[in-house]
Each structure stands twice: as C-alpha cells, then as structure tokens.
C-alpha positions as CSV (number, residue, x, y, z in Angstrom):
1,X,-18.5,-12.5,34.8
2,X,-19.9,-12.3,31.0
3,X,-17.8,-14.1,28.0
4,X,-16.8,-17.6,28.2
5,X,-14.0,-18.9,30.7
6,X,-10.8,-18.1,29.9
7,X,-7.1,-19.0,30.8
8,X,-5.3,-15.8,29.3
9,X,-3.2,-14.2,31.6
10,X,-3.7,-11.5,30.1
11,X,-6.5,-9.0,32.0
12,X,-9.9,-9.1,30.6
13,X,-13.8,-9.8,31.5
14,X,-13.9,-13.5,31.0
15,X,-13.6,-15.9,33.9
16,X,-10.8,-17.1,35.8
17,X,-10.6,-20.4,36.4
18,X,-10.4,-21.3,40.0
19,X,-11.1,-18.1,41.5
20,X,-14.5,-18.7,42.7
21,X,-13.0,-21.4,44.1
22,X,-9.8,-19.5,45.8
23,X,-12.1,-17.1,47.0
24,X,-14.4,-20.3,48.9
25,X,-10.9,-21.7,50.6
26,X,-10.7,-17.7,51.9
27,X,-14.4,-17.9,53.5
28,X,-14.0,-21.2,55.0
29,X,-10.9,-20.9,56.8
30,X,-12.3,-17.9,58.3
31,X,-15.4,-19.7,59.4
32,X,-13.3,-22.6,60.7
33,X,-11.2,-20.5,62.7
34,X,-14.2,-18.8,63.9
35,X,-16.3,-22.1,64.8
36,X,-13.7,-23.2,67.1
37,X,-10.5,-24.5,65.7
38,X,-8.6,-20.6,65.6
39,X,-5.9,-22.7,67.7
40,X,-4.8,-25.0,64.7
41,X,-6.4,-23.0,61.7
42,X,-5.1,-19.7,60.7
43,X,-8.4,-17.7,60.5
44,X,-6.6,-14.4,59.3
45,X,-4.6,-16.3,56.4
46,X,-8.2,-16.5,55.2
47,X,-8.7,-12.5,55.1
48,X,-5.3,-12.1,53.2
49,X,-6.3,-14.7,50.8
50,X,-9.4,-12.3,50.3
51,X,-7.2,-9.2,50.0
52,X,-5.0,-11.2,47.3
53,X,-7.6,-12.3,45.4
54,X,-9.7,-8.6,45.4
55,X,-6.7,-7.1,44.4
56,X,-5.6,-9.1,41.2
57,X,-9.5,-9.5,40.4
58,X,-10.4,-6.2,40.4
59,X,-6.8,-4.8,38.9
60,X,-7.5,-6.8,36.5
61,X,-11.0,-5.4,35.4
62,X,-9.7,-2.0,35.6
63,X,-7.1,-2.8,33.3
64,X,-9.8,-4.8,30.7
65,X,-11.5,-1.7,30.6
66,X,-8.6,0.5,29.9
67,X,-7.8,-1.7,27.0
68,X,-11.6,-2.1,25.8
69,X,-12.2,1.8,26.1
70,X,-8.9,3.3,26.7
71,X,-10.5,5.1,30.2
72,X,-11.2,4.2,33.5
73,X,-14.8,5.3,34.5
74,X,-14.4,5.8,37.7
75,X,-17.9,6.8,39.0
76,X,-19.1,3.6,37.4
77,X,-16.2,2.0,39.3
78,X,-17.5,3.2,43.2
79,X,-21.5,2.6,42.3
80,X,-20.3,-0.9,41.3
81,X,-18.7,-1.3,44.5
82,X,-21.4,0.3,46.3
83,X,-24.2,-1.7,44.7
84,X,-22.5,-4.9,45.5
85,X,-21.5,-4.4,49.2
86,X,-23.4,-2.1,50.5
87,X,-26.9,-3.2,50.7
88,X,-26.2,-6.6,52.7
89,X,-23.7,-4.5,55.0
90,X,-26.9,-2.6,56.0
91,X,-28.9,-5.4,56.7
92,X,-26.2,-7.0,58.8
93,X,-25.3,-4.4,60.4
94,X,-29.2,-3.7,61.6
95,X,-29.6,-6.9,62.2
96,X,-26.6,-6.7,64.7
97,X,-28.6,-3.8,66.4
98,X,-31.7,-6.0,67.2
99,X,-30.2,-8.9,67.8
100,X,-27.6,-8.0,71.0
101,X,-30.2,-6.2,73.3
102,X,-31.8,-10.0,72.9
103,X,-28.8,-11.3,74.8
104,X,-28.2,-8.2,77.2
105,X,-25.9,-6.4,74.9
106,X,-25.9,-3.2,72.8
107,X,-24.7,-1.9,69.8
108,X,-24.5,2.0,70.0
109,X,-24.7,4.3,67.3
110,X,-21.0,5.1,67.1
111,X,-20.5,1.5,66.6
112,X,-22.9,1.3,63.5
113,X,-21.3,4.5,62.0
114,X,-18.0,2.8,62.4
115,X,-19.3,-0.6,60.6
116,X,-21.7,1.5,57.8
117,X,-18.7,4.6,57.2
118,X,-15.8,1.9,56.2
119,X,-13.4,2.9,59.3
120,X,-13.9,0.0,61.9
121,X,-10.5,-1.3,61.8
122,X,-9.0,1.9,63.0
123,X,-12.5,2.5,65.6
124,X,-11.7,-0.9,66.5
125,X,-8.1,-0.4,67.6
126,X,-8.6,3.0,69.5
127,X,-12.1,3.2,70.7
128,X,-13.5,-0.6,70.6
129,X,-16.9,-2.0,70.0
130,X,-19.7,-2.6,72.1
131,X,-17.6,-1.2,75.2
132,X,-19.1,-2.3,78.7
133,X,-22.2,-3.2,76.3
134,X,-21.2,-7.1,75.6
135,X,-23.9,-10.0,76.2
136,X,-23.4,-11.7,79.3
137,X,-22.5,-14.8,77.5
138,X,-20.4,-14.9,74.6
139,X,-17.1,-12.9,73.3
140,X,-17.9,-12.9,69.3
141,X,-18.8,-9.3,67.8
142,X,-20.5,-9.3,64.6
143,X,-19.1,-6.0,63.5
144,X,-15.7,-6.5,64.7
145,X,-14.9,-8.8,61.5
146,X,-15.9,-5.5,59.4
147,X,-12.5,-4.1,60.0
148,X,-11.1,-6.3,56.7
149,X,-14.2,-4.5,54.7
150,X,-12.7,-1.0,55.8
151,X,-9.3,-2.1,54.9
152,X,-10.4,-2.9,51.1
153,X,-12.8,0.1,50.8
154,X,-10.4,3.1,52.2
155,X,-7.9,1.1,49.6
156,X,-10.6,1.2,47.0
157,X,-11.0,4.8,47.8
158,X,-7.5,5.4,46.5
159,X,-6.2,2.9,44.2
160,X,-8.5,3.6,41.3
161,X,-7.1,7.8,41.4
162,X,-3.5,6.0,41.3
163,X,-4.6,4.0,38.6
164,X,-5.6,7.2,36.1
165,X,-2.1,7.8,35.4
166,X,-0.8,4.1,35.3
167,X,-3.3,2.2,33.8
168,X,-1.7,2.5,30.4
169,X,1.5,2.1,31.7
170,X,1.1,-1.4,33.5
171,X,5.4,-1.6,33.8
172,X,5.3,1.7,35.5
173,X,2.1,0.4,37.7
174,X,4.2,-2.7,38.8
175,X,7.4,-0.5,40.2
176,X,4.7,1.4,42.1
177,X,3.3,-1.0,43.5
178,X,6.4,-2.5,44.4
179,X,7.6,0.6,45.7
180,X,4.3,1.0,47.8
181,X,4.5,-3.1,49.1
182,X,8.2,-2.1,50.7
183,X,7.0,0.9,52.0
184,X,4.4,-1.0,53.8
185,X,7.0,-3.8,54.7
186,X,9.5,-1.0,56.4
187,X,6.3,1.1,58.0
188,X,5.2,-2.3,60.2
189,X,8.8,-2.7,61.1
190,X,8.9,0.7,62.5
191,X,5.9,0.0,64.3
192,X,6.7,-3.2,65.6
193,X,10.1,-1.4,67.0
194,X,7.9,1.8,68.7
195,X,5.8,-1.0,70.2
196,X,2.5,-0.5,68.5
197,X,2.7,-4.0,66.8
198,X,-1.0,-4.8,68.2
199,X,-2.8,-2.3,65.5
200,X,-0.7,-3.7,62.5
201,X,-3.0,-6.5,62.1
202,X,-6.3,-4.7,60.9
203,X,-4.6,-1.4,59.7
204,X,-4.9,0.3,56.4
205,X,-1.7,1.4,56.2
206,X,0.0,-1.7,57.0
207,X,-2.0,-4.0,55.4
208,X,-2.7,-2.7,51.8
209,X,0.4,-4.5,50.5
210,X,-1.9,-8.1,50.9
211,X,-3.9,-6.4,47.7
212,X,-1.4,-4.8,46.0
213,X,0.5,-7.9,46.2
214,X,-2.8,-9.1,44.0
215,X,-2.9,-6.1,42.0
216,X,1.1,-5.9,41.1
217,X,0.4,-9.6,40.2
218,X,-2.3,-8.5,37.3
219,X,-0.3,-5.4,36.5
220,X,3.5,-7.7,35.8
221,X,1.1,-10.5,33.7
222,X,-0.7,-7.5,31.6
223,X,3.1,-6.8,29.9
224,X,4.1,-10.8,30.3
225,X,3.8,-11.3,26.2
226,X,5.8,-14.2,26.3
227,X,4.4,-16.3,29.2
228,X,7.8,-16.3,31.0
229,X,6.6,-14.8,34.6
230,X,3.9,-16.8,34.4
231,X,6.1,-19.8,33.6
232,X,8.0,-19.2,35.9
233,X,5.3,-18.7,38.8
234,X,4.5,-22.2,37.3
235,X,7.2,-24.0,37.6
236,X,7.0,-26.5,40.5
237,X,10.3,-25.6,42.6
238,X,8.5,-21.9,42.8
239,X,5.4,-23.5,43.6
240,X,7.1,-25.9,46.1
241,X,9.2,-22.8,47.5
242,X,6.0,-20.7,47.3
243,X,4.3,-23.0,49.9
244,X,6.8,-23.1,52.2
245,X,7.0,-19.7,52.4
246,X,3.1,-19.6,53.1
247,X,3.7,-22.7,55.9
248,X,6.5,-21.0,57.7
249,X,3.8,-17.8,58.2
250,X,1.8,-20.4,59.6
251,X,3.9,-22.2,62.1
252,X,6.9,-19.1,63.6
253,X,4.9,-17.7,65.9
254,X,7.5,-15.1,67.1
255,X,5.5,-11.5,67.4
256,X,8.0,-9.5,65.8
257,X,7.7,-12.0,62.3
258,X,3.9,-12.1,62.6
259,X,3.9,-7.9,62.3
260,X,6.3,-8.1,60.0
261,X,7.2,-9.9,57.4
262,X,4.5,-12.2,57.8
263,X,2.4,-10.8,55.1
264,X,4.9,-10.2,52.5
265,X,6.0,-13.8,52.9
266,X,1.9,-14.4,52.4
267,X,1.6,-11.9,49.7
268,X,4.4,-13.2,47.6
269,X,3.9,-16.9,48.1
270,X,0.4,-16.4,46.8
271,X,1.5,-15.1,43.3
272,X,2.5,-18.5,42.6
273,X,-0.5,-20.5,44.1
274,X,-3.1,-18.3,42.0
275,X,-0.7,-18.8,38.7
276,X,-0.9,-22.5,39.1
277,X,-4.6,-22.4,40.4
278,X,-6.3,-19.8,37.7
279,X,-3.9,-20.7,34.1
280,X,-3.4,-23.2,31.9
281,X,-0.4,-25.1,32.6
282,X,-0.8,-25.1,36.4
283,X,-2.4,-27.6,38.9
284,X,-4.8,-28.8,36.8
285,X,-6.4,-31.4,39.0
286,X,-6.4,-28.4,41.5
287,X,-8.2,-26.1,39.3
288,X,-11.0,-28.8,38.5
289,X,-11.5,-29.1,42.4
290,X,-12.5,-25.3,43.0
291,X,-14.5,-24.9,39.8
292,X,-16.7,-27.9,41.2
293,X,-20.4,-26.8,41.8
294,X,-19.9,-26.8,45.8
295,X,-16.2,-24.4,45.3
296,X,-18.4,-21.8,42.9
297,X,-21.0,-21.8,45.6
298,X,-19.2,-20.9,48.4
299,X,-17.5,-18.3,46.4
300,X,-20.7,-17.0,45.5
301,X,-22.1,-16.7,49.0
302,X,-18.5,-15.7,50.8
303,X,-19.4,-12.1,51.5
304,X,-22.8,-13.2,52.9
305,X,-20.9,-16.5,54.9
306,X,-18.4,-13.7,55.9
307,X,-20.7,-10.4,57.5
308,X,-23.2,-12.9,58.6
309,X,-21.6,-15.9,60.3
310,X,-21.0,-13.4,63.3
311,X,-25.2,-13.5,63.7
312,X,-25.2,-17.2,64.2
313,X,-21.9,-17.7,66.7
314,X,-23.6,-14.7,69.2
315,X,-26.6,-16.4,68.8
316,X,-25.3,-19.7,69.7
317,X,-22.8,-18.7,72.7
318,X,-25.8,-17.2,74.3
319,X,-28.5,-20.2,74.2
320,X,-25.5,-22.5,75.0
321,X,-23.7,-20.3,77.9
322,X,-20.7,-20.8,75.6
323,X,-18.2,-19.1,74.5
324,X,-16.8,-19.6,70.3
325,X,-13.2,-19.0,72.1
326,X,-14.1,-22.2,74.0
327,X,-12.0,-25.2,73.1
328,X,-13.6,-27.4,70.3
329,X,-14.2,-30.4,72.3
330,X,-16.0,-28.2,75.3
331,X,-18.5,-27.2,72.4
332,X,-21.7,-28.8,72.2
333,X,-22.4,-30.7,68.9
334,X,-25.9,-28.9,69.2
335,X,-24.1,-25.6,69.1
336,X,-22.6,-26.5,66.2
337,X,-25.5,-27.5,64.4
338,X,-27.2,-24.2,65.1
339,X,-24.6,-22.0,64.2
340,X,-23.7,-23.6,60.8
341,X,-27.5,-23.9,59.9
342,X,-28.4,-20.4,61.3
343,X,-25.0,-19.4,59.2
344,X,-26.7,-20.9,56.2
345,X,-29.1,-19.6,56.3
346,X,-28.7,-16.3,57.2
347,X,-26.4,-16.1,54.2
348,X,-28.2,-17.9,51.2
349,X,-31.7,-14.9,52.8
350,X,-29.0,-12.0,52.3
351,X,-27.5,-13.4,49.1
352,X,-30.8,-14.4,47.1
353,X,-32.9,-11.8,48.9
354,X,-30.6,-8.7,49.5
355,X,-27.5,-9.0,46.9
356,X,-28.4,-10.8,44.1
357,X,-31.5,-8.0,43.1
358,X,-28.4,-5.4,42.9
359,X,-27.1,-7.4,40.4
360,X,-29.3,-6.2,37.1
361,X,-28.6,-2.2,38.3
362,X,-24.5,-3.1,39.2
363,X,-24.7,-3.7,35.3
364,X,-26.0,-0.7,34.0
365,X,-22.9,1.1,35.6
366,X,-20.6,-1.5,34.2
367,X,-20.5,-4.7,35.9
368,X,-19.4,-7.8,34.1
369,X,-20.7,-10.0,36.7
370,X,-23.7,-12.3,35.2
371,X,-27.6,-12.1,36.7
C-alpha cells in the first residue's frame, strides 16, 4: 500500500507491519497440509488465518476512506476486488479445463461456472466436482480449494451495503458484528444438532464470523483513543491465553467442537496474535521475522501459491501413480520436487504475468496497493 509503514492502530492506507507476513504463514500452512503432512498440520487454520486477516485489512481500508472522504465508493470498492482476483481465477480455472483430460479427467462446464460465479462451496457440498470425471490417479481438485474464495466474495457482496450505515459509527459497527459472530456461533450449533455438521466447514453462513472476527477487530481499534484494547490484546497473559485457545482448536478433535466452536475460539485468539504481530509494543522480534524479504514475498504471491498449487499436486499424483493423501514417507522425493517447482512456478507466471498488470488500472478505481 502507498504512504510509509505505520504502527497506528488506528485504520488508514499505510502499511501494517507484519501483515504480509501473517498473510505468508496463511499460504504455507495450506500448502503444507496439502503436500502431505494434513495429518500433523492444520491445513484449514491456514484459510481462517486468511479470512482474519481479509477481514481486518480490508475493514480497515473502508474505514480510511470514510475518514479521508467521508463516503464509501462502493463501485470503486467491487472493480477493485474484481481487478485483483478475477483475472488469475480465469486463468486457473482454464488451465484446470486443459489440464485433467491430460490425466483422463474432466472438468465440465457446471464445474467452471461454479469456480468463475463465486458459489463453489455450496456446489461443492450438494452437487460435487468433477463427479465420475476424476483422473485415474490422484484425489486433489484444483477447483475444490475455490470454495474459501466464494466464502469471502458472497461476504464481500454484503458487508460493504452493511457498512453504508455503520461506517461512521464504528461503536455501533462492533455490536453488529458481534451480534452477527453469535449468530453464526448458535446457527453451527443448530446444525451440528440436525446432523448437517459436514457443510459447516466451507459454508457462507457459518463461516463469515472468521472475517468479521477481523473486521470487528478494525472496527473496536478505530474508537480505541487511548490504546487500552490494544494494550490489553498486548499484554502477554492474553497473548499466552490467546494461544492456547488457538492450540486447543488444534489438538480436541471431537466433531461436535470442530463445527462449533472451533472457529470462534480461532477467531478470537487471533485478535491478539495480529495486535502483537502488526503494532508497536507487541512481539517485536516477531514482527521483524514476517517483514523479512522471503515473509513479504510469499505474501505477495499467496493468492497465486493458493489457486495454483492444485495445478502442480494433480500433475504430480498422475506421473507418480500417487496420491497427495498418501502418507509423507510413501511420497517420492521426486514428487516433491516437481510439485513445489511446478507450484513456483506456476505462481510467480500468474503473479508477474497475470496480476501484477491489473495493478496500474486497480488504482484508478482506488486502490492503495503500490505498482
């Protein structure tokens, strides 16, 4: 973003210190989890690190621009979004088409429309992808992981329209969001209870309260005049409870608890990891890790790493008769080797190639984010 970094707490355009780097850690647990260790690392942690982070970042911008101009522009607000996400999602998405019937699969048109229209999560949970239409070798679905882009995007539909009336009342934004997070909270708890627990994972309406968690976080610092939230998010008996909040998440692995209050535990635990991470008077040795060079990369690239990893693990399980559900040690170091190189480079061609040319027009409808 534009201006010169910044520790304010207080929404703005600067940079956040550490966030590039929060938003690597996201990106590489998921691709962790995906390249073989999903049975010791918690690949999904990785996606609600993701919906955290979106939701405070971009809360935050909206509010920066409601102080700066006293309006939300909201059309600038979707082509933003659209310029930034939409053109690699095309090309990963095609590329998805050509590259199955390689490997004996298919990827049919409803399956594109459900990956290109922003509704694969709930396509995912009632219809399924690529049914009777898999490769012969292989389990990985290169548009399945889209379901956590049509999560954010039918939230990003909404949340701007219910920011129009709050955005100058961040107090009142906070109890809403609140209000919303329990709502969530008592909705999975129902579902759990009418046994439909297995589409609370990937579910709009279940799972929005991972980035309002974010946003309610922005929203309670934009009214913290004199530091004590954020002091107190900072203080290290929060942080130390914080973490063991996030651990426990990790290690109960009762079903009920995973549909349940898994994420709020997640969501609430994070609000003090991102205080001590992104402002002054946190972990500082911890924010000079993720603002390294190799942390601000990875952010940089973790949408490409994210919708084009997929390419390289189908790839791989095919010309290795392997599957990426395989235990670790059953993998071929070979395997490995081609799927993290074809993952590089797969993402650094969309990045440079695809992305970054958006960035010059993403600015012309508002974006802060530099060339």
């Amino acid at each position: 973003m534009t201006g010169g970094a910044t520790d304010s707490w207080k929404p703005s355009y600067a940079h956040v210190h550490g966030l590039d780097g929060l938003r690597a850690c996201a990106v590489l647990i998921v691709l962790v989890a995906h390249f073989g260790f999903h049975e010791v690392v918690p690949g999904g942690f990785g996606v609600t690190l993701f919906f955290f982070i979106s939701g405070f970042l971009i809360t935050r911008l909206l509010l920066a621009e409601s102080s700066r101009t006293g309006r939300l522009a909201l059309g600038g607000f979707y082509m933003r979004r659209f310029l930034r996400l939409y053109p690699a999602l095309v090309v990963a998405v095609l590329a998805a088409y050509l590259l199955y019937p390689v490997f004996g699969g298919r990827l049919s048109v409803a399956d594109m429309c459900a990956a290109l229209f922003y509704y694969a999560n709930y396509y995912g949970n009632t219809v399924g992808f690529m049914v009777g239409t898999m490769p012969e070798h292989g389990a990985f679905q290169t548009v399945g992981v889209l379901w956590s882009l049509a999560v954010e995007e039918q939230y990003y539909l909404l949340f701007p329209l219910l920011m129009l009336p709050l955005h100058k009342r961040p107090r009142l934004a906070v109890r809403v969001f609140a209000g919303v997070a329990v709502f969530c909270l008592a909705w999975r708890f129902w579902l759990d209870h009418i046994g439909q627990g297995d589409r609370i994972y990937s579910s709009t309406d279940t799972r929005i309260d991972s980035i309002l968690y974010g946003a309610m976080m922005t929203a309670a610092l934009a009214v913290d005049h004199q530091r004590r939230l954020l002091n107190f998010l900072q203080r290290k008996d929060v942080l130390a409870v914080s973490l063991l909040m996030l651990l426990s998440t990790f290690l109960v692995r009762d079903d009920w608890f995973r549909n349940t209050l898994r994420y709020t535990l997640q969501g609430l635990g994070l609000m003090s990891v991102v205080a001590n991470v992104c402002f002054e008077g946190g972990l500082a040795w911890a924010q000079r890790l993720l603002d390294t060079r190799f942390f601000a990369l990875i952010g940089a690239w973790s949408y490409s790493l994210y919708i084009f990893h997929g390419h390289a693990i189908v790839i791989g399980e095919n010309l290795f008769k392997v599957s990426y559900m395989d235990p670790v040690r059953s993998l071929p170091v070979t395997y490995y080797v081609l799927t993290l190189g074809l993952t590089l480079a797969f993402s650094l061609g969309s990045y440079y190639l695809v992305e970054k040319p958006f960035f010059a027009l993403r600015r012309r409808f508002g974006s802060q984010v530099a060339g």
